[in-house]
C-alpha positions in Angstrom: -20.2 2.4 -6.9 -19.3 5.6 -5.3 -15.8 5.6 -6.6 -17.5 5.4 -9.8 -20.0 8.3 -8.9 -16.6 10.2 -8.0 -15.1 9.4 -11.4 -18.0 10.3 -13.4 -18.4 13.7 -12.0 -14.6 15.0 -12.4 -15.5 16.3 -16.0 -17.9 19.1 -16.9 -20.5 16.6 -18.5 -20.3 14.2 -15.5 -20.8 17.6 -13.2 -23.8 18.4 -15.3 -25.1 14.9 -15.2 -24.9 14.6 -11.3 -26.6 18.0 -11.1 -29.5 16.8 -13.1 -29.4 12.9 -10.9 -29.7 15.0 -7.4 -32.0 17.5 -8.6 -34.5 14.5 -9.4 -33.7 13.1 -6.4 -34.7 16.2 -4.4 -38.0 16.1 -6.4 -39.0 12.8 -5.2 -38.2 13.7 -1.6 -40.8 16.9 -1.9 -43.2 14.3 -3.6 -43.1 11.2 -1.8 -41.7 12.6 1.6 -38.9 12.2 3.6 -40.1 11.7 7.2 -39.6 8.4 8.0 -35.9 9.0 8.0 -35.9 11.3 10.4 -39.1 9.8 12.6 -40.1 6.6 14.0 -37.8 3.0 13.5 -35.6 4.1 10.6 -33.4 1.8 8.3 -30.2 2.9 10.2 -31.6 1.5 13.6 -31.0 -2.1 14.2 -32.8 -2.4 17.4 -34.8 0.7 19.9 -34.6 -0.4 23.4 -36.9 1.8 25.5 -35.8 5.4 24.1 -31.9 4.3 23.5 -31.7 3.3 19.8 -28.7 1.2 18.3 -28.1 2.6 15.0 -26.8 0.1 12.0 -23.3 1.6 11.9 -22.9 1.9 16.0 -23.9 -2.2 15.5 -21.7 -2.8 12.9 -18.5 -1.6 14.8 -19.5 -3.6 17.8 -19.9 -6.8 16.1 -17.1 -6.5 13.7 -14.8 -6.0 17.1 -16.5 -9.0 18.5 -15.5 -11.1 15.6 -11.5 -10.1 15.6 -11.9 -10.7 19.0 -13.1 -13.9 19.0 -10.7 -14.6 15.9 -7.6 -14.1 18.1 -8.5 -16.0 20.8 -8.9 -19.1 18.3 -5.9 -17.9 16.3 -8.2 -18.0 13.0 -10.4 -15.6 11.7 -14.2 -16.8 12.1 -16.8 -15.7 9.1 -19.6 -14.1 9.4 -21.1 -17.8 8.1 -19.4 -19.4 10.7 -20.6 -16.5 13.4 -24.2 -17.4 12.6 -23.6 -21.2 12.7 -22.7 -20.7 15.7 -25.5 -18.5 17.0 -22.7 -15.5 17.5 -25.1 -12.7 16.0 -27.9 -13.5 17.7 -25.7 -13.8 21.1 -23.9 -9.9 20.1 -27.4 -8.6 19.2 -29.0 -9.8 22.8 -25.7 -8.5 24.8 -26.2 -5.3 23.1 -29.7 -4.6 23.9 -29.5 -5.9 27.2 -26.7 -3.4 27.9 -28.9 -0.5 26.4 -31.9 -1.6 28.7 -29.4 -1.1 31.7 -28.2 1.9 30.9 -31.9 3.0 30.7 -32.9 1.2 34.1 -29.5 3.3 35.7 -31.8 6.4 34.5 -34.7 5.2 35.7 -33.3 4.9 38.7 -31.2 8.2 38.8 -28.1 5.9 39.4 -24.3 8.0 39.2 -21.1 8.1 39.2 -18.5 10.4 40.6 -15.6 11.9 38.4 -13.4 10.8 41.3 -14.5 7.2 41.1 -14.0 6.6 37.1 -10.6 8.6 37.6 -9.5 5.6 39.9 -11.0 2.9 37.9 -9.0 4.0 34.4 -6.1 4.7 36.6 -5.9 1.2 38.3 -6.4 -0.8 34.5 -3.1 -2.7 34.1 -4.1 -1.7 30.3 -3.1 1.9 30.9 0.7 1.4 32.8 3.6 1.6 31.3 7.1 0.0 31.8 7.2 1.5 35.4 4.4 0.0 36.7 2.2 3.4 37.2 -0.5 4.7 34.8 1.0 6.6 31.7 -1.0 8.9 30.1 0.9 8.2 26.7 -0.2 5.1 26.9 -3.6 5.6 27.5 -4.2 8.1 24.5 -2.9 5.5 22.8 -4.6 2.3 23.4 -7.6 3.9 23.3 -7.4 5.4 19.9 -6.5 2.4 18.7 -9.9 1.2 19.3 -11.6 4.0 18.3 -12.4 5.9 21.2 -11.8 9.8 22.2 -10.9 10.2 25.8 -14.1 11.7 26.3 -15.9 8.8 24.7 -13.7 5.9 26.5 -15.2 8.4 30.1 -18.5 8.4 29.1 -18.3 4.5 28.1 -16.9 3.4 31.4 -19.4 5.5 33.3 -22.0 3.4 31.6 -19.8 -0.2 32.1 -19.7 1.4 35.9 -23.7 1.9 36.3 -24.2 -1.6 35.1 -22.1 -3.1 37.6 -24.0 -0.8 40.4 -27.4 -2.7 38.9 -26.1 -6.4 38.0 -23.7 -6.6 41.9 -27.1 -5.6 43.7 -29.2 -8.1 41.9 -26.7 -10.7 41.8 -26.1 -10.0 45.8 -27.1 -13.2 48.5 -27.8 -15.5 45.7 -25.9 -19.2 47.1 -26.4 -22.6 45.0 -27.8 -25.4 47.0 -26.4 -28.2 49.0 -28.2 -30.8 46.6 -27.2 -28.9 43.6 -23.4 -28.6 44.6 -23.6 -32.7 45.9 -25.4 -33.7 42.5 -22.9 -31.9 40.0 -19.9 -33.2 42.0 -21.1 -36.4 41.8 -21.4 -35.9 37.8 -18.2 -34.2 37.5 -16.5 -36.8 39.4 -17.6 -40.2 38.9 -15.0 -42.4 37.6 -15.0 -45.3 35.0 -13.5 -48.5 34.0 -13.2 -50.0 30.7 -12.1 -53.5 28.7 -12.3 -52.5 24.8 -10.6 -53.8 21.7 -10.2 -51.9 18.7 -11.2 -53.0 15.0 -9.2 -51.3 12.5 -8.6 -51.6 8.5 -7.5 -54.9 8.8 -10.6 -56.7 10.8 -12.5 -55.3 7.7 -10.6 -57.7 5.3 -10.2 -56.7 1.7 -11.9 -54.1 0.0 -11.9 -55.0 -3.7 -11.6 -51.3 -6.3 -15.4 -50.5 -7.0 -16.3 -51.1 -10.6 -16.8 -48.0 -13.2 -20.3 -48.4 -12.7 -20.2 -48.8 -8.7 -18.3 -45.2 -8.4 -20.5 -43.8 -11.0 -23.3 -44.4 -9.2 -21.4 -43.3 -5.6 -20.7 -40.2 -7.3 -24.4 -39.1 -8.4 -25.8 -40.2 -5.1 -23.0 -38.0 -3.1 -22.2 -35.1 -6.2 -23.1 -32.2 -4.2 -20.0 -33.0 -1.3 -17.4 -32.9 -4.7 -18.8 -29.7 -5.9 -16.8 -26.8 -6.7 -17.1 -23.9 -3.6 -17.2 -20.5 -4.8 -13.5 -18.8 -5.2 -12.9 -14.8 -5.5 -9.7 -13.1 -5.9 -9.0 -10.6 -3.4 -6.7 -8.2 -2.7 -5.9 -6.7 0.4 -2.8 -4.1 2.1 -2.7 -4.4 5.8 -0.9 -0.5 8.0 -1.3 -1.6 11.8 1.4 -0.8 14.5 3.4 -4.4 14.0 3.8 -4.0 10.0 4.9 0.1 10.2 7.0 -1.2 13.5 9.4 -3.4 11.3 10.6 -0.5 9.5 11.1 1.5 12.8 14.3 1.1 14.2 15.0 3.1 17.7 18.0 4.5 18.4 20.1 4.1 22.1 20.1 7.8 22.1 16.6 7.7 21.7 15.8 5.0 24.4 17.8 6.7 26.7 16.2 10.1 26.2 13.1 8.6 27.4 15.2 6.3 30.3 16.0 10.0 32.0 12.5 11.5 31.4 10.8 8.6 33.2 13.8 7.3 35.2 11.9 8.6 38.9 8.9 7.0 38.0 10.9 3.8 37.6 12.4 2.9 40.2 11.2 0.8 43.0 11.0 3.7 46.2 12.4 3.1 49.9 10.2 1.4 51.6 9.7 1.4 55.5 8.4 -0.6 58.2 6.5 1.8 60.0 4.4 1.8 63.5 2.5 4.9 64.9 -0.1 5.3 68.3 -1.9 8.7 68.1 -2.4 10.6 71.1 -4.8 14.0 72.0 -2.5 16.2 73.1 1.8 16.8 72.7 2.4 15.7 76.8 0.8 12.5 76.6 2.9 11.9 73.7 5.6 12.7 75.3 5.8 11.0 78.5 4.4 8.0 76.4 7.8 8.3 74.5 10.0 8.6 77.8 8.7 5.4 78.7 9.8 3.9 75.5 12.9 5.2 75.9 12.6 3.9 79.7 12.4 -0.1 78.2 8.8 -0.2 77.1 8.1 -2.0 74.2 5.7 0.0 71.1 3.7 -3.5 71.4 3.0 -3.4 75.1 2.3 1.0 74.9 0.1 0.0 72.2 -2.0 -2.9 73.9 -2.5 -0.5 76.9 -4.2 2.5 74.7 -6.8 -0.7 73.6 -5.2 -1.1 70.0 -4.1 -4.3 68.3 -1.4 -4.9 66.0 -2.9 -4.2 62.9 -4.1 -0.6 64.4 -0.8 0.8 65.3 1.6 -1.2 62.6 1.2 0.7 59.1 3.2 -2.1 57.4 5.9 -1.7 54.8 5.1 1.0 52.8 6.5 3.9 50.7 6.5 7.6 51.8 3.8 8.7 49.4 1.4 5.5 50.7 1.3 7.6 54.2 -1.7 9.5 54.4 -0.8 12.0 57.2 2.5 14.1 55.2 4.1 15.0 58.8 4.3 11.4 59.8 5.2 9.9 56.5 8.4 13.1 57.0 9.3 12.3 60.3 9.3 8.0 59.8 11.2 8.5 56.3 13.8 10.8 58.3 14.2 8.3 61.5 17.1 5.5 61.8 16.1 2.3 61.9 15.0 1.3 65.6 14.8 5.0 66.8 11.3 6.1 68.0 10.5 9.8 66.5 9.8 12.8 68.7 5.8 14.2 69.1 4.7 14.7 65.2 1.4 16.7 65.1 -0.1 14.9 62.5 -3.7 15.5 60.8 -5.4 13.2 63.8 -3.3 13.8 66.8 0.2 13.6 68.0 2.0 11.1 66.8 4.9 8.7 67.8 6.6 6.8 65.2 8.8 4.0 65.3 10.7 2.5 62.3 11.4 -1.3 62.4 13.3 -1.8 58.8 14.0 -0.4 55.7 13.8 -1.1 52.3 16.4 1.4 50.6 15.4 2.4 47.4 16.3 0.8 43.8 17.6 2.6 40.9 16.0 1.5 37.7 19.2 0.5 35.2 18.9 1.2 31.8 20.2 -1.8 30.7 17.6 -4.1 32.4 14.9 -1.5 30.7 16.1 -0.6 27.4 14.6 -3.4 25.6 11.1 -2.7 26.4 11.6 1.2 26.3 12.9 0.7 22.6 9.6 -1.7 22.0 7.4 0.9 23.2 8.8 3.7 21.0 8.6 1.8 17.9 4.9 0.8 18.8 4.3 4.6 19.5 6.1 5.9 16.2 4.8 2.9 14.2 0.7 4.2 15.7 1.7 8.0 14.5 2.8 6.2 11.2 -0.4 4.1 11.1 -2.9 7.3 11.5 -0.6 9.3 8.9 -0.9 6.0 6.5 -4.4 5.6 7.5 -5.6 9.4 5.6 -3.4 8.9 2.7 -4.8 5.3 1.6 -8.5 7.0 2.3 -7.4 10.1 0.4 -6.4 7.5 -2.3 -9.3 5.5 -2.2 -11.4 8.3 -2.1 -10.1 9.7 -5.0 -10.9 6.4 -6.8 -7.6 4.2 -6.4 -8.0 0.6 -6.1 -6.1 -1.0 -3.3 -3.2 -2.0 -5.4 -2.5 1.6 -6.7 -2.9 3.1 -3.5 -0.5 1.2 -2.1 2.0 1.0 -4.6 1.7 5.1 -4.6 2.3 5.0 -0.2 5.0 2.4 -0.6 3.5 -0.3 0.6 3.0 -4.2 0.1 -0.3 -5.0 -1.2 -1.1 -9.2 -1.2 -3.3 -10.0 -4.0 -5.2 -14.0 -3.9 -5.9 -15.6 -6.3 -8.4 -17.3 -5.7 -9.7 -18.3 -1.8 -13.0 -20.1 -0.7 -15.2 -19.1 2.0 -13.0 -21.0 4.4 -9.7 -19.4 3.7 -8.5 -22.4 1.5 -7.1 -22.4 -2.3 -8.3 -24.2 -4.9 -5.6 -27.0 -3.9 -7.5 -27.6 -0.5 -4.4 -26.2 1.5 -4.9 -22.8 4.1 -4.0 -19.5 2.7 -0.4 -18.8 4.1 -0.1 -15.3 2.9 -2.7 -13.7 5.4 -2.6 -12.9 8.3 -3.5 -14.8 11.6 -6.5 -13.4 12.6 -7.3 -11.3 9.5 -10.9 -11.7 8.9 -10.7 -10.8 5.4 -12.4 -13.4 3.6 -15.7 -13.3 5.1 -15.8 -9.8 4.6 -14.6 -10.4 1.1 -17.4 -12.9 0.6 -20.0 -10.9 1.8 -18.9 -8.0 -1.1 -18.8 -7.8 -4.4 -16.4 -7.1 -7.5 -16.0 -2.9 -7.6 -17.4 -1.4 -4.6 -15.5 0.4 -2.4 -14.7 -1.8 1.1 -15.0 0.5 4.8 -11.3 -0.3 6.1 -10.8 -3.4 8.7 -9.6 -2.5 12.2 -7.0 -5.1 12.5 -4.5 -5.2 15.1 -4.4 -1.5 16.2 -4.8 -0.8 12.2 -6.2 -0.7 9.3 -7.0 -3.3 6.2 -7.9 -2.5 3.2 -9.5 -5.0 0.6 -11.1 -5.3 -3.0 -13.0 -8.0 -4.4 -11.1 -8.6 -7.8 -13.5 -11.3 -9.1 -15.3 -14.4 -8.6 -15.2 -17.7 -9.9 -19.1 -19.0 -9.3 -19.5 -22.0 -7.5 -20.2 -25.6 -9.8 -20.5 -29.5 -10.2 -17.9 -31.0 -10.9 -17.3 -33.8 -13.4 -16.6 -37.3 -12.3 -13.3 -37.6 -14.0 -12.0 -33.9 -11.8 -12.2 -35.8 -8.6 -12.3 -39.5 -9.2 -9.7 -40.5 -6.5 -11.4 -38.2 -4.1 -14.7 -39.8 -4.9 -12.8 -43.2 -4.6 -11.5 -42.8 -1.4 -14.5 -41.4 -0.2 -15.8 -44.8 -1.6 -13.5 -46.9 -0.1 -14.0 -44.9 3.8 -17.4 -45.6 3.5 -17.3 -49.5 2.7 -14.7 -50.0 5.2 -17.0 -47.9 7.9 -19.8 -50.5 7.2 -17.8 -53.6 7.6 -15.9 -52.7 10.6 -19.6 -51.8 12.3 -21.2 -54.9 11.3 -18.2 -56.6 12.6 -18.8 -55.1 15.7 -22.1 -55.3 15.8 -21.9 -59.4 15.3 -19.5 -58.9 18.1 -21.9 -56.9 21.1 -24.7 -59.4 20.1 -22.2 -62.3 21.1 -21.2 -60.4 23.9 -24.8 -59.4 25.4 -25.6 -62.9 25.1 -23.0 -64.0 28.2 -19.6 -64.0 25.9 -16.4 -62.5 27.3 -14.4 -60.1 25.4 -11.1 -62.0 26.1 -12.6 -64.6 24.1 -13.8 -62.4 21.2 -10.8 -60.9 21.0 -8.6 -63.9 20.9 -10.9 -65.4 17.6 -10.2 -62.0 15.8 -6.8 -62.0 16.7 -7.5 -58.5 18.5 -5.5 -57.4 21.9 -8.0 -56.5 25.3 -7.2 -53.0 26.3 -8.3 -51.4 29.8 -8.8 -47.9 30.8 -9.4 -47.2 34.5 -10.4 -44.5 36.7 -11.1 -41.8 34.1 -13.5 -39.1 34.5 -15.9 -37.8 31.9 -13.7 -34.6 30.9 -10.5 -37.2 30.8 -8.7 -38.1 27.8 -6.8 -41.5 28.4 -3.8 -42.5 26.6 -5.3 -44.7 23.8 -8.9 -43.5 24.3 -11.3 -41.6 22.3 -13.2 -38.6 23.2 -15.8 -40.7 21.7 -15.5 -43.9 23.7 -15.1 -42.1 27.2 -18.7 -40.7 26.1 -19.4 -44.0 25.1 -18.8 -45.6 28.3 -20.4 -42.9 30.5 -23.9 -43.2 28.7 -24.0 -47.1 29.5 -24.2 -49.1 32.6 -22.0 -51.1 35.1 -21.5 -54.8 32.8 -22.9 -52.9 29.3 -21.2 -53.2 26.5 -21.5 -51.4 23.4 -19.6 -50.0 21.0 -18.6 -46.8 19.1 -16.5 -45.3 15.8 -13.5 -43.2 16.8 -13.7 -39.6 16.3 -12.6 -38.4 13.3 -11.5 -41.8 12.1 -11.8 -45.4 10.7 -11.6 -47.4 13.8 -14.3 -49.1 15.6 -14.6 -49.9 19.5 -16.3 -52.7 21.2 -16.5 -52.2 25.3 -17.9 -53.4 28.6 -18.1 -51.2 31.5 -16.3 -53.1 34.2 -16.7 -50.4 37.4 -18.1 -47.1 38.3 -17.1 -45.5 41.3 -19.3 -42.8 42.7 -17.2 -40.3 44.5 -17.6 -38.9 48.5 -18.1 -35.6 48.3 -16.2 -32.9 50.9 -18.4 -30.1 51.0 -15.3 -28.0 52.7 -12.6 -29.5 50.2 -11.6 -26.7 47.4 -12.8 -28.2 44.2 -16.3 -27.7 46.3 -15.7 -24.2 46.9 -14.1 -23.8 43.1 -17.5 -25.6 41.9 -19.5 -23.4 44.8 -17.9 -20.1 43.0 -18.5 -21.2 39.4 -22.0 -21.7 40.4 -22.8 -18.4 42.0 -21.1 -16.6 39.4 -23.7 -18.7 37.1 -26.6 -18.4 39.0 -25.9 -14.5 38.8 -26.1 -14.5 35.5 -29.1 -16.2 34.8 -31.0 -13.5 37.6 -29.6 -10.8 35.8 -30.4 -12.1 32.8 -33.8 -12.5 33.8 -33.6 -8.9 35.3 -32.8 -7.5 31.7 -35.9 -9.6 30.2 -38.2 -8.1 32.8 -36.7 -4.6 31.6 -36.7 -4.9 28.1 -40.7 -6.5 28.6 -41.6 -3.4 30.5 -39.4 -0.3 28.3 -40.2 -2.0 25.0 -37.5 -3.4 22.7 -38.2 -3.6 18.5 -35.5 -5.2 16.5 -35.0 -4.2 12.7 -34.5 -7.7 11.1 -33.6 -6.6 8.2 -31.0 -4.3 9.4 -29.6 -7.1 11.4 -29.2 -9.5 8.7 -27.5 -6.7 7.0 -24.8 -6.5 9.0 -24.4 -10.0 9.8 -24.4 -10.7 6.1 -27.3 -13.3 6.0 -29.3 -11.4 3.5 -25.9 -12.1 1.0 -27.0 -15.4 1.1 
């Protein structure tokens, strides 16, 4: 629509009309009023949380990022469908506004943080270094545009993240799980099985005779709606992140070195020293302290006698710049190994210092480096390249290019589908190979429409852009389009019911005193066993499904259950069940302990958070909520 509107008013007539559109517009405002946009719970606000409100696009971002997120960590993009299946919305919505309520409980309580403090914490994030091991401001600037951040903004975010963790560490402080709660779930955890099962597959079912033209007929009203057609669009899409410009980049030696010399001091792994010091109060004591060191004294014994231990007067082995005192990290980084230093007046006192061994320093080689230093320079051209990319393709699309033009004008590879259903499949039921892992393109696809104009994907430190080309409605299907699907369906479900009566003839038998050797022998079937299997455990030759089986039924019960996923049928007794001992001191206890105060935490904070929200107030905007979550496209 608004590339459209952008068309339409390039000409005189389309300026004129657009003059007379707005000026109505601006009527309706002065009639009707325009204050609830600017007062009160506005459509832009998905949820007010005491006076901190979440506006739709600030929501949006946030639970777009959360859905890539979670889409790389299961290597497939999840749909906004799928997200609210899964309750995902609903969880994103609740972890935003209980974030908001603690940032307004840390200004309640006139809670800080020093500049100092979040200068560390950014500086200390393995995030930020680079391939010598220490922060890099390159680096920083960088990762932190790539999600969308100015430096000021990523500051002001972590201050918040900080705050929190002041609130949530003192309410989660002290809290311990109890003895009978740690001995009950390690008794659940733990417990162990036994099993004698036989399986019943296709050929205990005997033969399954073709169902007759009326038979499948009939199958097919009764079950139409799982042969339907799903709902197909054709999309295309052109992805600019940092991997796709990086292919193009190729970095130079020269270059790689340049930046080998520039950062060749940072590098390097620095001497090291084993360094020990004893402080005195004034430059005699230190002296005739060192005369007797000289004499045959031991630094141990001179140490023991001013009252210190080992830790107190052995700094370790540490690098000149980890000394805190300057004069004593000169005089130990200047001393032989063995040699005991003259009186150093040092920040605290006089100082003697003695140097055990030394660790000389390494030379970083380039060789060893260049590798990552040329990965990192075509990650940092291929980000410039991205941004450059990124304000041509909106230029273009602003100036009312579809995706395919844009990109044909910026050199680059758009991918057009042909048709895709909501799960990322062709009409041939086979996955989409020609996007990306991780893209979450269809869902957004699916929650658009033919001709408007798409907001860009962030997608891997880039950018995506998409249109909806058209859409093939979703529809029945006739019998004859999927009569061997229907068929096999068919033939699944009659061999599903004649395998479970099978084995329910067979439980009766063995309830009423039979043995399962004997079963198995009259049905030709082998007696399997599975011992000493927990209920996480997955046996060789056991179903998920069976180990559930087994734990929900008691010592000498049998039963029986379908395989996941499959045709097969198991019949089972329980033959043991060992309960465990339980080692309160062993370290599965302590792992279990750990997992459970780290649990217990949460559900006090959590409850915290409710308290907050109860007292500040929280409203959520349904309607802006389903927006974004693309319910209300349903």
């Amino acid at each position: 629509m608004l590339r459209g509107m952008r068309k339409a008013s390039s000409n005189w007539l389309g300026k004129t009309i657009m003059a007379v559109v707005m000026g109505v517009l601006i009527i309706s405002f002065g009639i009707w009023g325009i204050a609830d946009i600017f007062r009160g719970f506005g459509q832009s606000t998905v949820a007010k949380v005491g006076g901190t409100e979440i506006s739709l696009n600030e929501f949006r971002q946030i639970y777009t990022d959360r859905l890539q997120q979670i889409g790389r960590q299961i290597g497939r993009p999840l749909s906004q469908d799928q997200a609210r299946a899964f309750g995902f919305d609903r969880q994103v919505l609740q972890q935003t506004i209980a974030e908001a309520a603690l940032d307004e409980e840390a200004r309640r309580l006139g809670l800080g943080q020093s500049d100092d403090e979040i200068r560390r914490l950014i500086m200390n994030d393995p995030n930020f270094k680079g391939v010598s091991g220490s922060f890099d401001p390159q680096r920083f600037q960088a990762v932190i545009r790539n999600f969308g951040y100015t430096e000021q903004r990523y500051i002001a975010e972590q201050r918040k993240v900080s705050l929190r963790r002041q609130i949530t560490g003192t309410i989660g402080a002290g809290l311990e799980p109890s003895k009978a709660l740690i001995d009950a779930l390690t008794r659940y955890q733990n417990e162990q099985r036994a099993i004698e099962f036989v399986r019943l597959d296709a050929a205990q079912a005997g033969t399954i005779d073709p169902p007759s033209p009326e038979a499948l007929a009939a199958y097919f009203e009764d079950h139409k709606v799982q042969f339907r057609a799903p709902e197909y669009r054709k999309i295309s899409f052109v992805v600019v992140s940092p991997e796709e410009i990086g292919k193009w980049t190729e970095v130079s030696e020269d270059d790689a070195r340049k930046l080998f010399d520039q950062r060749k001091d940072r590098m390097g792994t620095p001497e090291k020293r084993q360094v020990h010091q004893i402080v005195f109060p004034t430059v005699e004591e230190a002296q005739a302290a060192r005369t007797r060191l000289t004499g045959g004294l031991s630094f141990e014994d001179l140490a023991k006698e001013r009252g210190l231990n080992a830790g107190d007067a052995d700094l370790g082995l540490v690098t000149k710049s980890a000394i805190l005192d300057p004069a004593v990290g000169d005089a130990a980084f200047a001393l032989p190994a063995g040699e005991i230093s003259q009186p150093v007046q040092g920040r605290f006192g006089v100082a003697l210092v003695k140097v055990d061994k030394i660790e000389p320093a390494v030379e970083p080689n380039f060789t060893t480096v260049a590798a990552d230093i040329k990965r990192e320079l075509a990650t940092e051209r291929a980000r410039a390249k991205v941004s450059e990319l990124r304000d041509k393709m909106e230029d273009e699309r602003g100036g009312g290019s579809s995706v395919v033009d844009a990109a044909q004008k910026l050199g680059l590879t758009a991918v057009t589908v042909d048709a895709v259903d909501r799960s990322g499949r062709a009409p041939n039921g086979q996955p989409l190979t020609n996007i990306p892992q991780g893209l979450d393109v269809v869902s957004q696809a699916f929650n658009s429409d033919v001709g408007v104009d798409n907001d860009p994907i962030s997608f891997r430190g880039g950018y995506v852009w998409y249109d909806v080309l058209a859409i093939t409605p979703s529809r029945e299907r006739s019998l004859d389009e999927v009569r061997d699907q229907v068929e096999a369906r068919w033939r699944q479900d009659q061999l599903a019911t004649k395998l479970k009566a099978k084995a329910t003839e067979m439980v009766q038998k063995l309830g009423q005193g039979g043995k399962l050797a004997d079963e198995a022998a009259s049905a030709g079937l082998k007696v399997e066993t599975a011992t000493g299997f927990k209920r996480d455990d997955s046996p060789a030759g056991v179903p998920a499904s069976l180990v559930n089986a087994a734990f929900r039924t008691a010592k000498d019960g049998v039963g029986q259950t379908a395989a996941t996923g499959g045709g097969d049928v198991f019949v089972f007794r329980v033959t043991e069940i060992i309960d465990p001992q339980v080692d309160l001191a062993s370290d599965p206890i302590k792992k279990l302990k750990d997992s459970l105060d780290r649990a217990l935490t949460d559900e006090q904070v959590a409850a915290y958070v409710t308290k907050i929200q109860n007292d500040i107030g929280t409203t959520i905007n349904q309607a802006a909520f389903l927006q974004v979550t693309g319910a209300n496209n349903q």
